[in-house]
C-alpha positions in Angstrom: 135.3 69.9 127.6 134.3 70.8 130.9 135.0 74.5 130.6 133.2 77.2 129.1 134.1 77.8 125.0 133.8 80.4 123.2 132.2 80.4 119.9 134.9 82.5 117.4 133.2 82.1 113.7 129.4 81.4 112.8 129.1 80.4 108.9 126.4 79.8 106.8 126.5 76.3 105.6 127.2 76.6 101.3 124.4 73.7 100.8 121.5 74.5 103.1 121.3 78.2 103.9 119.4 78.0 107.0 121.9 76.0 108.4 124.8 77.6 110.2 128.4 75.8 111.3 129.5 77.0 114.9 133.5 77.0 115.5 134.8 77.1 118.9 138.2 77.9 120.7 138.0 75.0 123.6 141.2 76.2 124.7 143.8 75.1 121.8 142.4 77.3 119.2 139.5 77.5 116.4 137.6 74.4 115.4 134.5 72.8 114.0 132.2 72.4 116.9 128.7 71.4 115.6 126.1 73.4 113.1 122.5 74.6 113.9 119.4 75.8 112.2 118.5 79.3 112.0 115.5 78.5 114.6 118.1 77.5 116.9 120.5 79.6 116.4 118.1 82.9 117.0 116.2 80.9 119.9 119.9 80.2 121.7 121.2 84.1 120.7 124.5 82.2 119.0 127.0 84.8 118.3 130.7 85.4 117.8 132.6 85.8 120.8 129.8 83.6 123.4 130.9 81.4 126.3 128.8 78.4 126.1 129.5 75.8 128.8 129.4 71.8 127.9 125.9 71.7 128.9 124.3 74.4 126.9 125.8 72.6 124.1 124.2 69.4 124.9 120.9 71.6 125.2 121.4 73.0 121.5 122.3 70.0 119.7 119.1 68.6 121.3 117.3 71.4 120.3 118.9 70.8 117.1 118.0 67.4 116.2 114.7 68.1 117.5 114.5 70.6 114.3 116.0 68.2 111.7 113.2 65.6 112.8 110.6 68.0 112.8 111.8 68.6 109.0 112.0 65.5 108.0 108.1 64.7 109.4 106.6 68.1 108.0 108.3 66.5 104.6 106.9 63.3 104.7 103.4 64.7 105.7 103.1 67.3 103.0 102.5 64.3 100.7 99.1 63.2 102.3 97.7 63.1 105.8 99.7 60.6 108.2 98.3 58.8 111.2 100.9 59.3 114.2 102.0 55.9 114.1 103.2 56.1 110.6 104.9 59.5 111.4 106.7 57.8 114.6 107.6 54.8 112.3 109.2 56.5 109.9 111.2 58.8 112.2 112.3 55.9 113.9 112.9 54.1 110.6 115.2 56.9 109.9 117.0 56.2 113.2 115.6 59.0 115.5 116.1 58.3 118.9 112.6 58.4 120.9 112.8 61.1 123.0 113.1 63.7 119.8 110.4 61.8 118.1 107.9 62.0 121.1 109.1 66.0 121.3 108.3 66.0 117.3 105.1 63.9 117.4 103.9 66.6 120.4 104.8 69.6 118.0 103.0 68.5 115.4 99.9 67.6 117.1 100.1 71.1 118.7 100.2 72.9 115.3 97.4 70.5 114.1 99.4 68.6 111.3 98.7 65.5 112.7 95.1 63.9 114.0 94.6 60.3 114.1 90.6 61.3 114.6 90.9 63.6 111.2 92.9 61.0 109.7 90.8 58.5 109.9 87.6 60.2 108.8 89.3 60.8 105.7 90.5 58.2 105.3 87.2 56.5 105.3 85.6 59.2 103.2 88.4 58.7 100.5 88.1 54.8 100.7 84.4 54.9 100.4 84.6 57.0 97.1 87.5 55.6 95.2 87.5 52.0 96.1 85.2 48.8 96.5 86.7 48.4 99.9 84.0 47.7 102.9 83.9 48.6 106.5 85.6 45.6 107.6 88.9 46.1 105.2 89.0 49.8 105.9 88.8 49.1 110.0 91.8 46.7 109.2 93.6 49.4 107.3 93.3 52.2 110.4 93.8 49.5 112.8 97.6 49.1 110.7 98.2 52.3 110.8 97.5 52.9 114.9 94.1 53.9 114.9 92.7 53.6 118.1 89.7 51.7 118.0 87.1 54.0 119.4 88.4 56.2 116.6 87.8 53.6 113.9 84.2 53.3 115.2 83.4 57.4 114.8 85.1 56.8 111.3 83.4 54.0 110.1 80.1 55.2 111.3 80.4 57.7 108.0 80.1 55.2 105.7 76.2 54.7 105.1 75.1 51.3 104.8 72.8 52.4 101.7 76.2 53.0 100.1 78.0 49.7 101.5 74.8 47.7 100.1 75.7 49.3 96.5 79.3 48.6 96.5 78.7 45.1 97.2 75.8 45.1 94.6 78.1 46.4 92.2 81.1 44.1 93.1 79.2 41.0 92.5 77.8 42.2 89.1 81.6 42.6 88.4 82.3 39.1 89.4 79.4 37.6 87.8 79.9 39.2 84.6 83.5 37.9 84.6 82.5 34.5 85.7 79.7 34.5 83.2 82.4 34.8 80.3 84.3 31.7 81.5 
């Protein structure tokens, strides 16, 4: 495949209809080459009748794969908020090979969907009012999930210690009263 190929058909993929399948005539006639996303396919100018040499083909399936990972993260983050480090660990959980990842993780910090220093503040504000958890078990937490620690310092510095004093007031009235009835 060290010549140039030209691309003979272009179909739209019957499952997923922003995904298009690319055939090429490498010299001994039509074949399957490799499909695309629509993003790549515009950002490339794909079309019938194209020489594309083995490089540029390296180029779009990276291009490519870049796409399906970026996918697969703006999927798992439209669930809740994600820390970076659980966003790379799940890529490479899902067998992504780093240097995609690291082009995903940079897109996504671009577009804003991911901040560790966000993350973390709401993550403390959200553990503050739905749990008894204190500042120590919450720093844990963001430490686990690759908060840095300067970070985890901002964070935790939203948590009042008026408030932290009535959560451990009201813990060990729990713990009484439970005690109290054995």
């Amino acid at each position: 495949m060290n010549d140039v190929a030209i691309i003979t058909k272009i179909t739209t993929q019957q499952k997923n209809k922003d995904r298009f399948n690319i055939f090429m005539d490498y010299g001994k006639g039509e074949e399957y080459a490799f499909s695309v996303d629509s993003a790549v396919l515009i950002r490339f100018e794909l079309r019938k009748g194209m020489e594309i040499d083995e490089f540029s083909i390296l180029e779009i399936q990276f291009q490519d794969d870049i796409r399906k990972a970026y996918n697969r993260a703006v999927n798992y983050l439209a669930r809740r908020m994600r820390s970076e480090k659980e966003i790379r660990d799940y890529l490479a959980e899902k067998e992504i090979e780093q240097p995609i990842i690291n082009e995903v993780i940079h897109k996504l910090a671009a577009q804003k969907y991911i901040n560790d220093e966000e993350y973390a503040l709401s993550y403390v504000r959200t553990q503050m009012n739905t749990t008894d958890k204190g500042p120590d078990l919450i720093r844990m937490e963001l430490k686990e999930r690759g908060i840095n620690e300067g970070i985890i310092k901002h964070a935790i510095a939203e948590y009042p210690f008026e408030d932290q004093v009535e959560k451990a007031i009201k813990v060990a009235e729990k713990v009484i009263k439970k005690n109290s009835k054995e």
